[in-house]
C-alpha positions as YAML, in Angstrom:
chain: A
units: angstrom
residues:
- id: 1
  name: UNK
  ca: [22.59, -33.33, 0.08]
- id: 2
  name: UNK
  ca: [21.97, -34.92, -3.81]
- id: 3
  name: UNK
  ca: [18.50, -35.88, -2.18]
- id: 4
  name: UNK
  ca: [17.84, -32.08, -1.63]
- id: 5
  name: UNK
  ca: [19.19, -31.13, -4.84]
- id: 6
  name: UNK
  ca: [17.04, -33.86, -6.90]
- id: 7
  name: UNK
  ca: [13.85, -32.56, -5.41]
- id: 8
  name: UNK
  ca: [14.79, -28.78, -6.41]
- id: 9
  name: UNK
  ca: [15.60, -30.27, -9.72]
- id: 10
  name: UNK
  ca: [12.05, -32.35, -9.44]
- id: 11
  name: UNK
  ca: [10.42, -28.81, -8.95]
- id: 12
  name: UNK
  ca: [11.88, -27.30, -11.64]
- id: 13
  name: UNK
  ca: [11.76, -29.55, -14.53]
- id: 14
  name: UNK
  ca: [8.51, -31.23, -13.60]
- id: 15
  name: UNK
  ca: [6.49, -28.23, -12.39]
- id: 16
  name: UNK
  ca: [7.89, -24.99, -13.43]
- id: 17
  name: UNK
  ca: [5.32, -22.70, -13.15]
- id: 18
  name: UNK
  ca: [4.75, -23.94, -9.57]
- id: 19
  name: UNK
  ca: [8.15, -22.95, -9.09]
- id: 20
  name: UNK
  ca: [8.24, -19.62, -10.65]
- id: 21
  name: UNK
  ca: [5.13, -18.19, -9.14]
- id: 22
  name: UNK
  ca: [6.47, -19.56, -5.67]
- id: 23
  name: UNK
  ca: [9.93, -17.97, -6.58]
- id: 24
  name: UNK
  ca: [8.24, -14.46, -7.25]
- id: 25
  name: UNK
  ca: [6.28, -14.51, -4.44]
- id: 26
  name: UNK
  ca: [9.23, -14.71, -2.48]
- id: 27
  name: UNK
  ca: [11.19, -12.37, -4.19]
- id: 28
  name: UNK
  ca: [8.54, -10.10, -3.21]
- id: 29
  name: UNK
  ca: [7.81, -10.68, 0.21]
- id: 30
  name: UNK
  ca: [11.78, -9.87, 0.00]
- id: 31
  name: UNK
  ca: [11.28, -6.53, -1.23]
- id: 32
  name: UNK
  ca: [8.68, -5.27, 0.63]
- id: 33
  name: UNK
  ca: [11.08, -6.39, 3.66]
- id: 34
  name: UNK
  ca: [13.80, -4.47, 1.92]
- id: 35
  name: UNK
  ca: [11.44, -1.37, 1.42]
- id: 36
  name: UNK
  ca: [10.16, -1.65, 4.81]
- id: 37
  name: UNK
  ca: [14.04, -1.33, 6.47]
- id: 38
  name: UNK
  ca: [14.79, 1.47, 4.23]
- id: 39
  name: UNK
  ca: [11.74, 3.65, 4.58]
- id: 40
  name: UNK
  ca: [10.97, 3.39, 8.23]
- id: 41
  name: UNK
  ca: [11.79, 6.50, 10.25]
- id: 42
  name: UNK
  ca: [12.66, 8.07, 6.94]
- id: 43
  name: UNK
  ca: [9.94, 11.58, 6.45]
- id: 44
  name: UNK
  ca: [8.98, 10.23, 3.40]
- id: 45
  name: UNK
  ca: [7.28, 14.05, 2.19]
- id: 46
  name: UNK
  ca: [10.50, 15.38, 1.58]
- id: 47
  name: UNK
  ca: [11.22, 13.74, -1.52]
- id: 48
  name: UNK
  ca: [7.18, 13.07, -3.05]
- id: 49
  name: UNK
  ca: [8.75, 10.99, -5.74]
- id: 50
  name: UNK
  ca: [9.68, 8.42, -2.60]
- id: 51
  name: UNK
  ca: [6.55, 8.14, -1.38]
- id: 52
  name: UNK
  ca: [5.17, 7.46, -4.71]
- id: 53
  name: UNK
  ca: [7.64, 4.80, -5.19]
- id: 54
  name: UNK
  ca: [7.46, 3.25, -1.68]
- id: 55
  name: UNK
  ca: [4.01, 2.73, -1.67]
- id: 56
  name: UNK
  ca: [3.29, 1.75, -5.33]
- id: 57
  name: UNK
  ca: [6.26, -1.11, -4.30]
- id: 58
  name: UNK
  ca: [4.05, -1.83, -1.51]
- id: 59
  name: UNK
  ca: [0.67, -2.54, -3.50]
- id: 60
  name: UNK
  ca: [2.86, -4.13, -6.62]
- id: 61
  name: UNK
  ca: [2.00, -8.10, -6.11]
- id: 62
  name: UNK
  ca: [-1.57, -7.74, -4.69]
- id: 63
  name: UNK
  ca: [-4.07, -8.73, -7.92]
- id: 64
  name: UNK
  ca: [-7.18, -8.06, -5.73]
- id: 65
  name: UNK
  ca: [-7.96, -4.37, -4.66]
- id: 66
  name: UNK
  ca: [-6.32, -3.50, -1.17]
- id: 67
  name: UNK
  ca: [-6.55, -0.01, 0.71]
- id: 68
  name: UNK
  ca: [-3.82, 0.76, 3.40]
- id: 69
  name: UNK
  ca: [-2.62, 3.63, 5.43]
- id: 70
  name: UNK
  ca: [0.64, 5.32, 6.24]
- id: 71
  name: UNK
  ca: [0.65, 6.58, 9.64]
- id: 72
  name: UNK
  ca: [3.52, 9.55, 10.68]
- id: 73
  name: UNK
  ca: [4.47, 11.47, 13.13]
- id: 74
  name: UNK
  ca: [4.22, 15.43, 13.28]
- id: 75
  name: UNK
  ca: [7.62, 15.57, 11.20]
- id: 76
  name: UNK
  ca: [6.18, 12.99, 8.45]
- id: 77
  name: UNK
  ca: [8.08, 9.89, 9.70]
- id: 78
  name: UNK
  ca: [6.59, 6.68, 9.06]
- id: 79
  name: UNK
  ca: [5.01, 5.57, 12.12]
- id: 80
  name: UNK
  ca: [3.64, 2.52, 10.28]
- id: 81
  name: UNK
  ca: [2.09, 1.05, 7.37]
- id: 82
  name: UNK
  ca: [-1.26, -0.84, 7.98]
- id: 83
  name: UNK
  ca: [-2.98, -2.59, 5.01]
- id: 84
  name: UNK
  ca: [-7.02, -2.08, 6.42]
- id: 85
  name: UNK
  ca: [-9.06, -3.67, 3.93]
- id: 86
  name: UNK
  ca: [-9.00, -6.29, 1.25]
- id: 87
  name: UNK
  ca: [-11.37, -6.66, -1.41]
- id: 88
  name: UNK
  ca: [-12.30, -8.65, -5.09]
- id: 89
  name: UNK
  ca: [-10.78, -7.60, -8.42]
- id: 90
  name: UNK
  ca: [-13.30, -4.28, -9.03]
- id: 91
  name: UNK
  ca: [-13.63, -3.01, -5.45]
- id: 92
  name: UNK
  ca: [-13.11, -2.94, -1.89]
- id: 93
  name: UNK
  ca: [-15.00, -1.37, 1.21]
- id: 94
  name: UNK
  ca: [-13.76, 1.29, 3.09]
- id: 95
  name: UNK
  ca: [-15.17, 2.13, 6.41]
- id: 96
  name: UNK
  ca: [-13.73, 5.81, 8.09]
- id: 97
  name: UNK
  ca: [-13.88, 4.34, 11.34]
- id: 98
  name: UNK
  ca: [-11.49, 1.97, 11.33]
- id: 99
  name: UNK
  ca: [-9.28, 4.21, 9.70]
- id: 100
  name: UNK
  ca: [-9.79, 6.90, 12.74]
- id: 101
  name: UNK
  ca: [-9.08, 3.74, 15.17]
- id: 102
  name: UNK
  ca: [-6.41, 2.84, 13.49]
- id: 103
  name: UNK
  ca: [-4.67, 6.53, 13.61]
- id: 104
  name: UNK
  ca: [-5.22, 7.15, 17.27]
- id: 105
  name: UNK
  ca: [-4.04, 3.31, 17.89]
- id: 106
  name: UNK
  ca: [-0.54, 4.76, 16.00]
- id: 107
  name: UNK
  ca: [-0.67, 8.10, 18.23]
- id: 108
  name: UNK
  ca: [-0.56, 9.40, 14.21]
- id: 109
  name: UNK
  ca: [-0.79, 13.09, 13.59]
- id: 110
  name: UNK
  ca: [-0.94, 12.54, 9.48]
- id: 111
  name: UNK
  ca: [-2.16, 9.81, 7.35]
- id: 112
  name: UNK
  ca: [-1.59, 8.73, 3.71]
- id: 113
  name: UNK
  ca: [-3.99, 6.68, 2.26]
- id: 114
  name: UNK
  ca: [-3.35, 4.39, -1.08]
- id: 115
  name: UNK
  ca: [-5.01, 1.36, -2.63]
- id: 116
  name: UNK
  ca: [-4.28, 0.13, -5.80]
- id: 117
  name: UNK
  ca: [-6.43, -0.57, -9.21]
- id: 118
  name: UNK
  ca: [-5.88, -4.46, -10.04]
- id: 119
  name: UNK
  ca: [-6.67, -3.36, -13.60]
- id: 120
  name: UNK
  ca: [-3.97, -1.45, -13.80]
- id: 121
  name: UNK
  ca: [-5.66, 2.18, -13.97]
- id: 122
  name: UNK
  ca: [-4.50, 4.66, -11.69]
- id: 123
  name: UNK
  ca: [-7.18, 6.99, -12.06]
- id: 124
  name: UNK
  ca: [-9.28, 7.37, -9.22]
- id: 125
  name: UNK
  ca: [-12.77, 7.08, -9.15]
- id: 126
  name: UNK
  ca: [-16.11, 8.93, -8.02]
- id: 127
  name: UNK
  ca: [-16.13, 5.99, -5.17]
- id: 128
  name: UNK
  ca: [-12.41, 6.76, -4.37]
- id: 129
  name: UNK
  ca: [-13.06, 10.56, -3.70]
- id: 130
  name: UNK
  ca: [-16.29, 10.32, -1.81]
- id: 131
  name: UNK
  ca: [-14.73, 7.79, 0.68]
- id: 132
  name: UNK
  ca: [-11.73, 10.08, 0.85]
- id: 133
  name: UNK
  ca: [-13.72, 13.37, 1.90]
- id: 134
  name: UNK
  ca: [-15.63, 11.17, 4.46]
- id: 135
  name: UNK
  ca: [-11.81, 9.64, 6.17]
- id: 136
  name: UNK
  ca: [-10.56, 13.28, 5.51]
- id: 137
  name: UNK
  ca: [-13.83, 14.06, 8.26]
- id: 138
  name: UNK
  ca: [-13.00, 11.73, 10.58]
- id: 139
  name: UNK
  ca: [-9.76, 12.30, 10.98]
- id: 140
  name: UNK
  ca: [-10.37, 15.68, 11.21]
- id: 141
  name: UNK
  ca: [-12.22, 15.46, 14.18]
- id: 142
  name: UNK
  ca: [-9.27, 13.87, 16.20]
- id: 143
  name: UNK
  ca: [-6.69, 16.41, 15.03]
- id: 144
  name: UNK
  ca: [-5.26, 14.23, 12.55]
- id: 145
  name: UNK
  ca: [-3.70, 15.71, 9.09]
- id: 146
  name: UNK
  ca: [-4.67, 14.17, 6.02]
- id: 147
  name: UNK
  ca: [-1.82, 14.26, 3.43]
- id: 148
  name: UNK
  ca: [-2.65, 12.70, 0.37]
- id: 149
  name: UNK
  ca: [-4.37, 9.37, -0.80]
- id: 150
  name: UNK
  ca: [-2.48, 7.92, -4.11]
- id: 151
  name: UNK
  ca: [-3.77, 5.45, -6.34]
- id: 152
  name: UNK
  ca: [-1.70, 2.58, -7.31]
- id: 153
  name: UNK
  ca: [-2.37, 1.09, -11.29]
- id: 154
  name: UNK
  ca: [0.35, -0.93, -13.02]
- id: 155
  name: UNK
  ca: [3.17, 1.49, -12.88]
- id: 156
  name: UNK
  ca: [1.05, 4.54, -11.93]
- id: 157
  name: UNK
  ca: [0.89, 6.18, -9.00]
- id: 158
  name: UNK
  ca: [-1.96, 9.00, -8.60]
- id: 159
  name: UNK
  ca: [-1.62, 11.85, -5.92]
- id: 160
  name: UNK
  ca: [-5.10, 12.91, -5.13]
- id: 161
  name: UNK
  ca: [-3.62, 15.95, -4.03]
- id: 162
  name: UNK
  ca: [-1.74, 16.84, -6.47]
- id: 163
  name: UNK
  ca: [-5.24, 16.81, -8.74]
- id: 164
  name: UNK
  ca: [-6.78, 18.66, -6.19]
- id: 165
  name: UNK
  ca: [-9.20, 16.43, -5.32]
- id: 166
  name: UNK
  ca: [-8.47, 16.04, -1.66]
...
């Protein structure tokens, strides 16, 4: 037992910033777990200020660009939430198709896209609404409803649809 403790107190004194960023990181693995339980099954359209907040939790630790769906049911219920593609610091590809794969492997009848802005700018790009006319196409063609696609920046969470850009 003082072994156990000695070596925690090794970790901290001698190498604190390992520590810390090892401590955050699991903090929030934690809360995306936590966020995960409480929004699943939940129709997350009822109250837009939730799915703002759940998915801008969701992005929060990733410091290179990520794009992910949220799949739901025909009553808005999360089905599931699938990060798709992982990029560098100023961009990520997007490809429709495995977004359209993706939906009909989650029997999905809506989708909410989101990917986040490592620098911290929620405002979405020239890039961001051409790839989200050509997944709003593809979806399309299987029947599938596409809600909304937010942009995550620092705090900021963008609705595309609310700017009337989807």
């Amino acid at each position: 037992m003082f072994e156990a403790d000695t070596d925690d107190f090794r970790r901290r004194i001698l190498f604190p910033s390992e520590f810390e960023a090892d401590y955050e990181e699991r903090v929030l693995q934690e809360a995306r777990a936590i966020v995960q339980r409480r929004f699943s099954g939940m129709d997350v359209l009822a109250l837009p200020r939730t799915a703002r907040e759940y998915l801008a939790i969701r992005l929060a630790s990733y410091s290179e660009e990520v794009f992910a769906c949220l799949f739901m049911t025909t009553r808005h219920q999360v089905i599931a939430f699938e990060i798709l593609f992982r990029g560098t610091l100023t961009g990520c590809s997007v490809h429709e198709r495995v977004v359209a794969k993706r939906a009909l492997a989650n029997n999905a009848a809506a989708v909410i896209l989101v990917h986040n802005h490592p620098s911290g700018i929620a405002e979405p790009s020239e890039a961001d609404v051409a790839i989200t006319g050509k997944v709003r196409e593809a979806l399309n063609l299987m029947e599938v409803r596409l809600i909304d696609h937010f942009v995550i920046g620092g705090n900021a969470a963008v609705s595309m649809a609310e700017r009337g850009l989807i």
